[in-house]
C-alpha positions in Angstrom: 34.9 101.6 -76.3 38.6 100.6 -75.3 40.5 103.6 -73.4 43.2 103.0 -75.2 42.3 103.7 -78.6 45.1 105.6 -79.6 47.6 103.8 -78.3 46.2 100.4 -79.7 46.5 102.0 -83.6 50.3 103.1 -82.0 50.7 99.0 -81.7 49.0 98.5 -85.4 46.3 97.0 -83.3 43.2 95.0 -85.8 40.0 96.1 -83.5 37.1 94.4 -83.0 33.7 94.7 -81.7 32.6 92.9 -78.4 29.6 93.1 -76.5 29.1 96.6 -78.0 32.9 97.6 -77.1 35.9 97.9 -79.1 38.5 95.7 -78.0 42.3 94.3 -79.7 41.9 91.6 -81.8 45.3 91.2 -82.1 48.4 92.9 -83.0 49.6 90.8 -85.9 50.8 87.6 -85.3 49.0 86.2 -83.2 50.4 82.7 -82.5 53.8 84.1 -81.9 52.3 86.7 -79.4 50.5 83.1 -78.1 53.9 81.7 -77.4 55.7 84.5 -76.0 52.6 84.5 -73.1 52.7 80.9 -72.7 56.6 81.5 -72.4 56.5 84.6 -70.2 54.4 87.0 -69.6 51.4 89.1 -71.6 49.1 91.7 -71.5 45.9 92.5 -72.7 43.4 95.4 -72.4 39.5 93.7 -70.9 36.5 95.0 -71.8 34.2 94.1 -69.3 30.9 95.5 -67.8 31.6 96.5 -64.8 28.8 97.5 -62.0 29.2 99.2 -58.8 26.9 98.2 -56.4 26.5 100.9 -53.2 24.2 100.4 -50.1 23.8 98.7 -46.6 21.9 95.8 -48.3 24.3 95.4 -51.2 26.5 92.1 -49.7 23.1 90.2 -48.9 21.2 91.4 -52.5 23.9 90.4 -54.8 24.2 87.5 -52.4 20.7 86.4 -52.9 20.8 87.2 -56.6 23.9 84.8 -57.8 24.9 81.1 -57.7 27.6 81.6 -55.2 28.2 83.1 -51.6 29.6 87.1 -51.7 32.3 87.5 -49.4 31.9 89.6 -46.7 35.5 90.7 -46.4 36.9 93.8 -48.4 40.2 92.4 -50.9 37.9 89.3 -51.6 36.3 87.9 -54.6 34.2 85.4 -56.1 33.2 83.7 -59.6 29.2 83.5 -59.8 26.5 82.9 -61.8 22.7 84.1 -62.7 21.2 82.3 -63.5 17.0 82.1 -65.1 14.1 80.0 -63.2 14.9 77.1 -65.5 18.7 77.2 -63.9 19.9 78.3 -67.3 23.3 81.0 -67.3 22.3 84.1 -68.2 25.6 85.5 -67.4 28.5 84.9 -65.5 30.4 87.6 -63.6 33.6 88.3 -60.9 31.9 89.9 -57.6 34.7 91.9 -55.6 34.0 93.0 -52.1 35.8 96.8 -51.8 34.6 97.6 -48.8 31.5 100.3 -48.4 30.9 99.5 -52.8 30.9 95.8 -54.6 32.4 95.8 -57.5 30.7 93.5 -60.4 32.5 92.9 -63.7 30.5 90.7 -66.2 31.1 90.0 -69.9 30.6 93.0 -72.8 27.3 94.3 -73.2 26.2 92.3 -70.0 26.5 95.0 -67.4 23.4 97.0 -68.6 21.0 94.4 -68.7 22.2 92.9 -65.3 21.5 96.6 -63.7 18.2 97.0 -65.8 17.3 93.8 -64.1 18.7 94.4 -60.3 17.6 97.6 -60.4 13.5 96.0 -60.7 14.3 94.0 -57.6 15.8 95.9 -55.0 12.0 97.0 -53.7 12.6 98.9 -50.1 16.1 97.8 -49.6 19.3 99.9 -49.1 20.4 99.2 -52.7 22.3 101.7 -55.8 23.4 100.1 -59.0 26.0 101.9 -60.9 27.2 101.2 -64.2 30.7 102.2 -64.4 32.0 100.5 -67.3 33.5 103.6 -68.8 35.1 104.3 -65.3 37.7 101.7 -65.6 40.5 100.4 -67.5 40.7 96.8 -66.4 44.1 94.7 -67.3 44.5 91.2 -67.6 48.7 90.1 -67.4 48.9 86.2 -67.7 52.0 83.9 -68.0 54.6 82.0 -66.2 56.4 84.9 -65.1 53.3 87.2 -64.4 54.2 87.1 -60.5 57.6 88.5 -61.1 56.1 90.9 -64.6 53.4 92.4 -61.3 55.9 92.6 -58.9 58.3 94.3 -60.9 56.2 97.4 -61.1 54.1 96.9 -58.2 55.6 98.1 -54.7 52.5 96.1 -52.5 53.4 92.8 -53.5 51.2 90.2 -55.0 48.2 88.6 -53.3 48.2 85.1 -52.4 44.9 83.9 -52.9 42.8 83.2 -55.9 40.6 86.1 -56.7 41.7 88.7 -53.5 43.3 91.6 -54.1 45.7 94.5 -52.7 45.4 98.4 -53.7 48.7 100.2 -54.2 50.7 103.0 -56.3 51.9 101.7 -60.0 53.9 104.3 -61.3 52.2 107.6 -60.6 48.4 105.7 -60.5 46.4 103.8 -57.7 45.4 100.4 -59.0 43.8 97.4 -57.4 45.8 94.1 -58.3 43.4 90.8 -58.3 44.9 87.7 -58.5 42.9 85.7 -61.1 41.4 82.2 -61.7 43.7 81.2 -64.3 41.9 81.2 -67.2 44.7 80.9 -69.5 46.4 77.6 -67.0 48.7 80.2 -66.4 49.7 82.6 -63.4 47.4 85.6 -63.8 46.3 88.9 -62.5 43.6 91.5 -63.5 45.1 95.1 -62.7 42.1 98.0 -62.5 42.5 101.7 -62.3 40.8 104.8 -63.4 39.9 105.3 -67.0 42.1 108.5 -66.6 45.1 106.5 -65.6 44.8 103.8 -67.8 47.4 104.8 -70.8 50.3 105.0 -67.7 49.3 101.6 -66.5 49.2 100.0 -69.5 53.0 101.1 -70.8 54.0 100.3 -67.1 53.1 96.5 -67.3 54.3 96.6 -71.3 57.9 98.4 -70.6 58.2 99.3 -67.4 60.5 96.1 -64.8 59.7 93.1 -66.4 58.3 93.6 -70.0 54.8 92.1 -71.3 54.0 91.3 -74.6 50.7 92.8 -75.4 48.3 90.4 -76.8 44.5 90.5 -78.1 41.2 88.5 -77.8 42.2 86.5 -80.6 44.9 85.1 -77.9 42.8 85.0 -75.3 40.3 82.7 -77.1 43.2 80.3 -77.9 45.0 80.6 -74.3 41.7 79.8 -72.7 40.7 76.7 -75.3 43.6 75.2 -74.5 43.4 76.2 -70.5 39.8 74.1 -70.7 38.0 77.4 -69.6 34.8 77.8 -70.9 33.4 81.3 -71.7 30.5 83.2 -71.4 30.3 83.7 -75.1 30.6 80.3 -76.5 29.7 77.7 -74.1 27.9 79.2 -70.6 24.8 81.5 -72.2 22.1 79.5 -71.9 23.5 76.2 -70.1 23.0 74.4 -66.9 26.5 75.0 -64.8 26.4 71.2 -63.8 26.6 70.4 -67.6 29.4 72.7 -68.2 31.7 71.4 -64.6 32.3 74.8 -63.2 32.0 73.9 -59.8 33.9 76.5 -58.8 30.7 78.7 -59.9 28.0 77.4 -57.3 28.2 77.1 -53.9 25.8 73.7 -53.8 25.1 74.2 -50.1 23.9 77.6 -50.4 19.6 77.8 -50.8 18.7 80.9 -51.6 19.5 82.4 -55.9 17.4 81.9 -58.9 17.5 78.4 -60.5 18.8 77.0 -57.2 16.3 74.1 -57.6 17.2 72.8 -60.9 20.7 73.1 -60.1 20.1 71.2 -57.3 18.0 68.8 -58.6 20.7 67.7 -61.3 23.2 67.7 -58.9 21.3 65.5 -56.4 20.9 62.9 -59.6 24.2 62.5 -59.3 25.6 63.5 -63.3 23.9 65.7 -66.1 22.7 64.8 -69.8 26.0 66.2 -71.3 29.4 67.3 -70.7 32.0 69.4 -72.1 34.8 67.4 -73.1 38.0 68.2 -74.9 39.0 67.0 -78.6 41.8 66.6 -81.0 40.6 66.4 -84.6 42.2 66.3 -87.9 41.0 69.6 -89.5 39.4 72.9 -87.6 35.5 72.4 -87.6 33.2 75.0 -87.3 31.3 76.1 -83.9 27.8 74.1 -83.7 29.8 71.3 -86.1 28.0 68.2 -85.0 30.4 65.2 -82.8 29.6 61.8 -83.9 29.9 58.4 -82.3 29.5 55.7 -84.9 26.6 57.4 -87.2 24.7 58.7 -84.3 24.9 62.7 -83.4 26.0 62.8 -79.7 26.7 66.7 -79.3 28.0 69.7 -81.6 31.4 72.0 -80.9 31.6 75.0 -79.1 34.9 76.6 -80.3 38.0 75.3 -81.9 41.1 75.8 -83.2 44.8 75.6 -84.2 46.7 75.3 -80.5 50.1 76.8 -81.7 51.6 75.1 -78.7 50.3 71.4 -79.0 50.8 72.2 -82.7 47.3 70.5 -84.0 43.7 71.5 -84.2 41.4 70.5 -80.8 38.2 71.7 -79.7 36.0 71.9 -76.7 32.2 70.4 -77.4 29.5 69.5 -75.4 28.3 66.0 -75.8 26.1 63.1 -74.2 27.3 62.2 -71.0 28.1 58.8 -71.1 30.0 59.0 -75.2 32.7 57.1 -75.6 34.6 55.0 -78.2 35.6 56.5 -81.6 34.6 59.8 -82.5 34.0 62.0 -85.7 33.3 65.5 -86.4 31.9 67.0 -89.6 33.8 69.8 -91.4 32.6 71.2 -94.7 30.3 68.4 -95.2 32.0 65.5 -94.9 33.9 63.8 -91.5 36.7 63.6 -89.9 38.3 61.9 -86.6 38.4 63.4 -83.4 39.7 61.5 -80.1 38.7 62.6 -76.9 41.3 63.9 -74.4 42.0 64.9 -71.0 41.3 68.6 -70.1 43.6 70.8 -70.2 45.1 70.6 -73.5 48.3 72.3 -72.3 49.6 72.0 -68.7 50.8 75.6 -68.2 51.8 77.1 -64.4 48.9 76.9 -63.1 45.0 75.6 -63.7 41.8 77.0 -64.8 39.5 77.3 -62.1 36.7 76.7 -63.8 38.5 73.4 -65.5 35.0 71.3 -66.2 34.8 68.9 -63.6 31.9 66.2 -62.9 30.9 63.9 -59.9 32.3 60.4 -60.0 
């Protein structure tokens, strides 16, 4: 459940379910709350799992458990994978060093199954798994002007780099202030407290210095179509990372996590079968909608939409590596154009980190 269920229905917030968890759909509006972020600055309530991970072992477990290295350095992060034998995602996650604990936040409904799973592998090491999604009230504030929106209410200062972080007062609560990936191609930063401390937080980065517009998952969605980011939900469960680009995911050199051999082995061949490719189209199709080339079925969409800031419909879909030349999608039976373009669809202040990127 959100912790901020009473203040959400104070904002005339439409819920929805995710994962298992109530989150903000939006607040009304949405494509005006869309251009306010990509304007300035906005907030939104995440509902993540999130494990805590005690224990001398803890750095070298996760380590050997996920597609990419753990840092050993508390205020340090890191995007990972796990992935299945077959080097198939079966979820992605943010891994925080935080000293003596790892902190572990993974999409709704993911954090139980992940500890179910660790918890049948730690044999005789020095390992605890914790799941402390209810323990937290986790923050995301993205835009243009989220440096100054953080700073303005944050005495510590912002941190530099991607994905560390800096503990501090905000208001009359501690928090922990992570500088994100930029999944929206914006300036971004997830702020986590205590569940207990959550409503302060939250009317601190709405009203308090520099105000945010608060903003729900039907934003997000669109911010991160048109960012290029692909999500857990729609395009990573069940995929092979090299067909999806997120490079930023796996560490390559690194031999020791699950499905390390297949992801090698594709990445040794030097491309993958498919890609995920951005599109512009005449009309809005349907997720699993099918991408033609000529009258030949060369992949299917994975989410689209109406960008309210290129002001048409695009789309991200995963399709045949080597597709080119004119396109076509089907919506309500029939077809439409769709041109391939560049990823991102909208340049904003800064870039996705996991913007889909392939060898030459």
């Amino acid at each position: 459940m959100t912790v901020l269920a009473d203040v959400h229905a104070d904002h005339d917030a439409t819920m929805e379910v995710r994962g298992g968890r109530e989150a903000v759909a939006h607040y009304g509006k949405p494509e005006r709350v869309h251009r306010a972020v990509r304007n300035g600055v906005g907030l939104i309530e995440h509902v993540p799992g999130v494990l805590v991970v005690t224990g001398e072992d803890r750095v070298g477990f996760v380590d050997n458990a996920v597609s990419n290295r753990v840092p050993t350095t508390d205020g340090q992060g890191v995007y990972a994978l796990l992935l299945n034998p077959q080097g198939r995602i079966e979820t992605d996650m943010y891994v925080y060093n935080a000293g003596e604990r790892l902190l572990v936040f993974t999409p709704p409904g993911e954090a139980d199954p992940l500890a179910e799973e660790w918890r049948e592998k730690t044999f005789i090491q020095d390992v605890d798994i914790t799941v402390a999604t209810d323990d937290f009230g986790v923050f995301g504030v993205h835009g243009p002007q989220a440096t100054e929106k953080v700073a303005s209410v944050f005495v510590e200062g912002t941190p530099e780099d991607h994905l560390s972080f800096v503990r501090g007062p905000m208001g009359d609560a501690g928090v922990t202030v992570i500088r994100g990936d930029a999944p929206t191609g914006e300036e971004g930063y997830t702020v986590v407290c205590a569940a207990d401390a959550a409503r302060d937080v939250f009317d601190s980065l709405e009203n308090r210095g520099l105000n945010a517009a608060p903003f729900g998952y039907r934003t997000w969605e669109m911010l991160t179509l048109e960012a290029g980011t692909p999500l857990f939900e729609t395009e990573l469960a069940g995929e092979i990372p090299n067909v999806l680009g997120i490079r930023n995911a796996v560490d390559f050199e690194k031999g020791c996590f699950v499905g390390q051999e297949v992801v090698s082995r594709v990445e040794n061949r030097g491309r993958p079968s498919r890609r995920l490719v951005g599109l512009t189209v005449e009309s809005v199709p349907e997720s699993g909608a099918a991408v033609f080339a000529g009258d030949e079925a060369v992949g299917e969409i994975t989410r689209a939409g109406d960008s309210p800031t290129r002001g048409e419909p695009v789309a991200l879909a995963l399709v045949e590596f080597d597709t080119d030349g004119e396109l076509s999608v089907r919506v309500d039976g029939g077809e439409v154009d769709a041109a391939r373009v560049e990823l991102p669809f909208v340049e904003g202040s800064d870039r996705s980190a996991r913007l889909p990127s392939y060898p030459s």
